[in-house]
C-alpha positions in Angstrom: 0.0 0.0 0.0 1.4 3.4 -1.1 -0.2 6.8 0.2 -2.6 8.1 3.0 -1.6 9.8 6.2 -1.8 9.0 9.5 -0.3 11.2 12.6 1.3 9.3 15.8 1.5 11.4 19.3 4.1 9.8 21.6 7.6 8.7 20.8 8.0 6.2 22.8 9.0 2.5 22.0 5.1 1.7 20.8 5.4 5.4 19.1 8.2 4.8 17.0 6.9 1.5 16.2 3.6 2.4 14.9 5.5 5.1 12.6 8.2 2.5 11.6 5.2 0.2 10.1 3.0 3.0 9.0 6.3 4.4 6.9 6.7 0.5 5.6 3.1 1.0 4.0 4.0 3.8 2.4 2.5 6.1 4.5 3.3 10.1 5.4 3.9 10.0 8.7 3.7 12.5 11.6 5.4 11.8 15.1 3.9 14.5 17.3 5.2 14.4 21.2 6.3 17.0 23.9 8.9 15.1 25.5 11.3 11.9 24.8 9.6 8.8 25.3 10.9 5.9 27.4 12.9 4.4 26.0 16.1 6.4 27.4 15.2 4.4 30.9 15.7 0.8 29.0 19.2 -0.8 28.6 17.4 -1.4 25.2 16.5 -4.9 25.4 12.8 -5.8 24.7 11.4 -8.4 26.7 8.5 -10.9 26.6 7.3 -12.3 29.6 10.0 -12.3 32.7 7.9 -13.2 35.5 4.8 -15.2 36.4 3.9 -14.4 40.6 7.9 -14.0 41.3 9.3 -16.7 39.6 11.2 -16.5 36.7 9.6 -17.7 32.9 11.9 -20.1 30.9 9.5 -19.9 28.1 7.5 -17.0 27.3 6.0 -18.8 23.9 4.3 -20.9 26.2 3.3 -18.8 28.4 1.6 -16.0 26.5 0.0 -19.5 24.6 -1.2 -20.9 28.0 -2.3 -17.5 30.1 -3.0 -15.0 27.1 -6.8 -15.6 27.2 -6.3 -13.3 30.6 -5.1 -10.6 28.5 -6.0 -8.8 26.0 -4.0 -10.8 23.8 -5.6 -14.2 23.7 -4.8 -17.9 23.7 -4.2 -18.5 20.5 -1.8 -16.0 19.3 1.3 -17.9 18.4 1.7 -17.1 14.5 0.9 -13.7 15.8 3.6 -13.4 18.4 5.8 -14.9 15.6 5.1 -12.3 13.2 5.7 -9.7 15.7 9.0 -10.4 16.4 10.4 -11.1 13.0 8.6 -7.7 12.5 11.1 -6.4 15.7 14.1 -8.3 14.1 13.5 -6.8 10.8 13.1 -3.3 12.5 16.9 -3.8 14.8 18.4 -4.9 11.2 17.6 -1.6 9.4 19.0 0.2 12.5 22.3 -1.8 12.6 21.6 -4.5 15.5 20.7 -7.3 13.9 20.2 -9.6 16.9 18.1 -13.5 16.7 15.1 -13.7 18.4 15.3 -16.7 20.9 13.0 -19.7 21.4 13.7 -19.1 25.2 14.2 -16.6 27.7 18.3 -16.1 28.4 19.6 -14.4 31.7 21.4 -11.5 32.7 23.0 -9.6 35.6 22.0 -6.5 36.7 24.0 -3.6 37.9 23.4 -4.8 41.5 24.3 -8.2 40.6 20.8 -9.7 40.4 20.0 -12.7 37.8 17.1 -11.7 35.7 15.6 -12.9 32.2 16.0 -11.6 29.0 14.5 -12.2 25.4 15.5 -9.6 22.9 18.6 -7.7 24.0 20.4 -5.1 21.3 24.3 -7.0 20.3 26.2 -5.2 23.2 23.9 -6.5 26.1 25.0 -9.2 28.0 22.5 -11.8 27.2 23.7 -15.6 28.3 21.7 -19.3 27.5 24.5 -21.3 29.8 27.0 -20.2 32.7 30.4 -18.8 31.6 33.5 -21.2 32.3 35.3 -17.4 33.1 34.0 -14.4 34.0 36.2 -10.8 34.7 33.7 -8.2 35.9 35.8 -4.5 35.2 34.6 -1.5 36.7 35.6 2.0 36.2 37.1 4.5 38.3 34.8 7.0 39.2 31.8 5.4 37.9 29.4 5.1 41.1 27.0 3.3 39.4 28.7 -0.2 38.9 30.3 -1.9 41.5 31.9 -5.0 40.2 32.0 -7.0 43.2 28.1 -6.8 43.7 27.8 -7.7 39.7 30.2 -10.8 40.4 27.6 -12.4 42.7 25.3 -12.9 39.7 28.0 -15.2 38.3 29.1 -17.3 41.5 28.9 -20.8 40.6 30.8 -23.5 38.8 32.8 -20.9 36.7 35.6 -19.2 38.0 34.8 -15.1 38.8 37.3 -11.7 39.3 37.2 -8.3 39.2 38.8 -6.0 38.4 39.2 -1.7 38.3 40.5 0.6 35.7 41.9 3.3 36.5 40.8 7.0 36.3 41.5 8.5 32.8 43.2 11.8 32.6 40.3 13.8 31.2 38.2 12.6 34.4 36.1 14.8 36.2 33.9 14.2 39.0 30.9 15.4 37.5 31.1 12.6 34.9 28.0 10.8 34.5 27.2 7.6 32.7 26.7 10.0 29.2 29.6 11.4 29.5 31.5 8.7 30.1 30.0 7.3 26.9 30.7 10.6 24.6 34.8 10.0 26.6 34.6 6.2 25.2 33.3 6.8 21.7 36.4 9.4 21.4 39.5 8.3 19.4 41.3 9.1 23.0 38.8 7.3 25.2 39.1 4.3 23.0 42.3 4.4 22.8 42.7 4.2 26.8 40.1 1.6 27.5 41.9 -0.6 25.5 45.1 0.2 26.5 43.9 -0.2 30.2 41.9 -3.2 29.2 44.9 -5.0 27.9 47.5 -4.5 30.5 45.0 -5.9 33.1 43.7 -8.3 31.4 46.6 -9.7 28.7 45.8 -10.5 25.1 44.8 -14.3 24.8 42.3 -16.2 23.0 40.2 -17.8 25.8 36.9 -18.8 27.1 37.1 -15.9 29.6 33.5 -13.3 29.4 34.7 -10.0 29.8 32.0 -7.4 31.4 32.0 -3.8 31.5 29.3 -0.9 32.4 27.4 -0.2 30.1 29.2 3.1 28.8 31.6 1.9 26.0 30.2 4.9 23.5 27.4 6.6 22.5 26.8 5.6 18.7 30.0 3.6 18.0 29.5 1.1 21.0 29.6 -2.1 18.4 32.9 -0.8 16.7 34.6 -0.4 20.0 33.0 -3.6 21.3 34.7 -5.7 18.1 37.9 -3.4 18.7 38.4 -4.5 22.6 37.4 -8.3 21.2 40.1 -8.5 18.4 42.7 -6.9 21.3 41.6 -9.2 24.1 40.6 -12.2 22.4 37.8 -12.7 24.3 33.8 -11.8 24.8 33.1 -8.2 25.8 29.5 -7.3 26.7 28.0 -4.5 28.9 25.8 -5.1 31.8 22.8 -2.0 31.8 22.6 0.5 34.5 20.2 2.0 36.4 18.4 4.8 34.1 18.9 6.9 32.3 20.3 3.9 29.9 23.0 4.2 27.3 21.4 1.3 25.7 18.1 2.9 25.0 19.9 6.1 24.4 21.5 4.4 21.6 18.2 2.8 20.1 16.7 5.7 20.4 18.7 7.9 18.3 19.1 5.2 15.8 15.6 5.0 15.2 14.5 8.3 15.2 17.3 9.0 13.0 16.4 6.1 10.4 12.6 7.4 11.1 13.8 11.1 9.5 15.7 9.3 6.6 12.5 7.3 5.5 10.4 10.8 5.3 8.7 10.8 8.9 8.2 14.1 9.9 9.0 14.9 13.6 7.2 17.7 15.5 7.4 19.0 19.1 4.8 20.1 21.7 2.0 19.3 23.7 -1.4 18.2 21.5 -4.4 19.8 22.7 -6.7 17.5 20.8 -7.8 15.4 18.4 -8.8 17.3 15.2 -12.3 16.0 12.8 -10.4 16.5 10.0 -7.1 14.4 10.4 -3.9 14.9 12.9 -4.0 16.9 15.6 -4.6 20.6 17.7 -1.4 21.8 19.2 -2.2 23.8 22.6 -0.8 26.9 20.7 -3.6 26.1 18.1 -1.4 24.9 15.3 -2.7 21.7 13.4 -0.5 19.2 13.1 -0.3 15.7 11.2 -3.3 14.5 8.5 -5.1 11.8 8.9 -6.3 8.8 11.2 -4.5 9.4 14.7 -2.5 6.6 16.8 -2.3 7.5 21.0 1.4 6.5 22.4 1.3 8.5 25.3 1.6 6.5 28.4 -1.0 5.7 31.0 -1.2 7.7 34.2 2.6 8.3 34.8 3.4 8.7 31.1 0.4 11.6 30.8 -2.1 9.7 28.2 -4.9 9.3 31.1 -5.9 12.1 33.6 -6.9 10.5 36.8 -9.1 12.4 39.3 -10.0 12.3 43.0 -12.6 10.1 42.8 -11.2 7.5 40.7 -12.3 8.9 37.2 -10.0 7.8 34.2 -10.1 10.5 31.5 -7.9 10.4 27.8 -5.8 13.4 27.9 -6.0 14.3 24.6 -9.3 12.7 23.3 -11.5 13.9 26.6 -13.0 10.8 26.7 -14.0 8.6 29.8 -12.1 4.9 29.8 -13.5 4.0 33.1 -13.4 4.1 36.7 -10.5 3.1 39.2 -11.3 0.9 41.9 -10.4 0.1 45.3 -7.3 -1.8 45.4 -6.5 -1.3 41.5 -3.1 -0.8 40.4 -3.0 2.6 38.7 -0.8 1.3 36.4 -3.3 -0.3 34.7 -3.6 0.6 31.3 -7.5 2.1 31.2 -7.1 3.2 27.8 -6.7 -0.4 26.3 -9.7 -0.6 24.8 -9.8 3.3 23.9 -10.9 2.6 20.1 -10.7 6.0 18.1 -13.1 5.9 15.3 -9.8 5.4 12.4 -6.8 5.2 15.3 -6.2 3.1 18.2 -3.8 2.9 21.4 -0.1 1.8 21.7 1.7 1.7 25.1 3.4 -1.1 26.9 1.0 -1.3 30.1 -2.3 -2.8 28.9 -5.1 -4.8 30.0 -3.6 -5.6 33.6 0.1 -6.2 32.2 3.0 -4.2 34.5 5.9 -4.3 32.6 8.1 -3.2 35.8 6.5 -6.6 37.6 5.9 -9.0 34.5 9.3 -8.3 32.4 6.6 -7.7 29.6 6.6 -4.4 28.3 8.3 -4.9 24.9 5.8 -7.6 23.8 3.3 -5.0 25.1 4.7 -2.2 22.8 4.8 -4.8 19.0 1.4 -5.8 19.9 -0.8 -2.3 20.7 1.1 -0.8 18.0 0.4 -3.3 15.7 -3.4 -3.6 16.8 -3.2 0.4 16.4 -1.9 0.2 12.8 -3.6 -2.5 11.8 -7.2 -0.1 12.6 -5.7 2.6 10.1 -4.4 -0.1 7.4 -6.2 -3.3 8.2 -4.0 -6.2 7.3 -0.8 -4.5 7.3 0.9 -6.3 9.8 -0.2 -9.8 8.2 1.1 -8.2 4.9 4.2 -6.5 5.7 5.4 -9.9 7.0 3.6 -11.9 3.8 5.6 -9.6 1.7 9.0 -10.1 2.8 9.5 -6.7 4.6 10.1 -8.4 7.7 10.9 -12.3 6.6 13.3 -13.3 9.1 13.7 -16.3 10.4 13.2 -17.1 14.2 16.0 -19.1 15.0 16.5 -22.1 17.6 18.8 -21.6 20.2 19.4 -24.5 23.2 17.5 -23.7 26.4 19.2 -21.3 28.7 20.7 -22.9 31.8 20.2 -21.0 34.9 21.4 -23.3 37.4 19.5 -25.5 39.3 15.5 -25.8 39.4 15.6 -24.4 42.5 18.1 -21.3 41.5 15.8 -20.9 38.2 13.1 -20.0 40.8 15.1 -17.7 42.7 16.1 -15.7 39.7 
């Protein structure tokens, strides 16, 4: 399909999404939002389904297959779920991160050296299916936010564990955050002296030995200096994510919005006041904005898309319509405007029909499918077609079953 318009307020991850496969249709798009989404909180991986009442989901294919009919996806929505992520694949290829989508959920560590699952993660996220035989955990300096000995208890186990501590760099200041640490690392300098520092602590030698690092090794060259320090070291190099705001979602955010801008999606600023009759939207200084049908990304309560008031009353913020009432006992995260249908548009967020993506581990599957039901209500099919077509024909590979330890440790996690 070739022309039409739609408009998309909110760039967030579901944001960006919905104008990715509106532009694939041939669409002209508008991206309307007042503020950076979320996805500068995210390391950058998307995930599935992490949790199910604490304990950790080895299999989120099953699980969406086996309790979807509580959500708002369904039972039965395994091609779907398929076609979704091929979609997602397809999407981190054309921004340079070309990374398999696994028949199982993997593990990481987190900054505070907590194992946790993970589906999709972008090529520079530590992402493991079995326990290393080595681990060196290398901290920085200066750099508050990792402390390598707490990371190192996430690997304890069979495999042998040490840490170890760079130096400061000469340029150091102590006002350095994790970004500019980052913009130091993607430097010719800052590369330089990373491996350099990397090297003499480490030695050159090709072993089995998983080398982790913060996760600040550049801005928007991270995979060159990644394969740089992996050629030098012989040896894996991955970054564990840090508390927000994330370097990893930093990075996919700019990626995308800049591949967005090359394919002809026109990005405006500012706060949308309404909905117009006609197509796109009222900004509150009384510009129009955007043509046609309209797609809502713009968060639930905390994110701004729903007004709640005293007495419990869920109102869309830009649409003025009621979505319903909040109980006693509710979680306000709930997503009341799932189920907001706009008479050409739809909805797109990750938190929807009961699903918390900061308790479930599910907010990236939450994002490919609102987006895509939104899409789909301005260009019925599309999804179905783009990946009929070949647009997004990637095969979903196999990969062996993580191993987390034992049963008991897998619940733990």
């Amino acid at each position: 399909m070739t022309g039409g318009a739609a408009t998309v307020v909110g760039r967030g991850p579901a944001g960006l999404l919905a104008a990715t496969l509106l532009a694939a249709a041939g669409l002209s798009v508008h991206v309307v939002s007042s503020a950076s989404g979320t996805l500068p909180l995210w390391s950058g991986r998307f995930n599935f389904r992490d949790w199910d009442q604490g304990v950790a989901v080895d299999n989120p294919w099953d699980w969406w297959r086996e309790h979807g009919e509580q959500h708002f996806v369904g039972g039965t929505a395994g091609a779907r779920w398929r076609r979704l992520w091929s979609i997602w694949r397809a999407v981190g290829q054309q921004l340079g991160m070309d990374a398999a989508i696994p028949e199982r959920n993997r593990w990481t560590v987190t900054s505070l050296g907590r194992r946790r699952p993970v589906f999709w993660t972008p090529p520079w996220e530590l992402a493991l299916d079995t326990a290393p035989a080595a681990v060196a955990v290398v901290g920085l300096e200066g750099l508050l936010d990792f402390e390598p000995e707490l990371v190192a208890d996430g690997f304890r186990g069979p495999g042998a564990v040490r840490t170890l501590r760079l130096p400061l760099p000469p340029a150091w200041h102590p006002g350095w955050g994790t970004v500019r640490w980052g913009a130091f690392l993607d430097s010719g300098s800052g590369a330089d002296w990373v491996e350099q520092q990397l090297v003499r602590v480490l030695g050159r030698s090709q072993g089995t030995e998983l080398v982790v690092l913060p996760q600040v090794l550049g801005l928007s060259r991270t995979e060159v200096l990644l394969d740089r320090l992996e050629r030098s070291l012989g040896r894996l190099v991955r970054e564990v994510g840090l508390a927000p705001p994330g370097l990893g979602g930093m990075r996919l955010e700019a990626r995308w919005t800049a591949w967005l801008l090359s394919s002809g999606v026109q990005m405006h600023h500012g706060r949308v006041q309404a909905i117009r009759g006609a197509g796109g939207v009222t900004m509150a200084d009384g510009r129009p904005v955007g043509e046609g049908p309209v797609i809502l990304a713009t968060g639930g309560i905390l994110g701004g898309g729903v007004r709640l008031s005293a007495d419990g009353t869920g109102v869309d913020a830009i649409s003025g319509r009621l979505l319903g009432y909040l109980a006693d006992g509710d979680d306000p995260a709930l997503a009341l405007r799932w189920g907001l249908a706009l008479d050409d548009g739809g909805v797109a967020g990750r938190q929807a029909a009961g699903c918390d993506p900061d308790v479930h581990g599910d907010g990236g599957a939450v994002c490919l499918w609102t987006a895509a039901e939104a899409v789909d209500r301005v260009v019925p099919g599309l999804v179905d077609r783009l990946a009929r077509i070949g647009a997004a024909e990637v095969a979903v590979q196999d990969v062996a079953a993580p191993v987390l330890g034992t049963e008991e440790e897998a619940k733990r996690v």
